[in-house]
N, C-alpha and C positions, 0 to 999 in steps of 0.2 A: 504494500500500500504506500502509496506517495507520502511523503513526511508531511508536506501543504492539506492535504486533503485529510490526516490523520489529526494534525493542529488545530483544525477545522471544526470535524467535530469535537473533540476533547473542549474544545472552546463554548461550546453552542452546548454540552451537557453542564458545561460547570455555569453558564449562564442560568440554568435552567434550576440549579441549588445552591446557591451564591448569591450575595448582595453583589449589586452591581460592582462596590467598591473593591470588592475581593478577586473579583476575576482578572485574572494576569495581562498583560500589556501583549507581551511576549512569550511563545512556547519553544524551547532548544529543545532537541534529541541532542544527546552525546552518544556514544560508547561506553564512555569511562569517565566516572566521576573524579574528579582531582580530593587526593588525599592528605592526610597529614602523618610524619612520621608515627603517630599513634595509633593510624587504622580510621580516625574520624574523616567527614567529610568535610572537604573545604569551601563555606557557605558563601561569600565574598563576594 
């Protein structure tokens, strides 16, 4: 499935149980989340 068209809907469900103020600007796909030498995730 296209990442645009995946973005898409994931957008248009969290519209749908979210305040408007809550729903994100922006959706990334990565691979691989960037870590911290202790296993956490780097939120930044």
């Amino acid at each position: 499935m296209d990442e645009a068209i995946l973005a898409q809907e994931l957008r248009q469900r969290v519209r749908e149980r979210l305040a408007p103020h809550e729903v994100p600007r922006d959706i990334s796909f990565v691979d691989v989340l960037p870590m911290t030498s202790t296993g956490k995730i780097i939120r930044a």
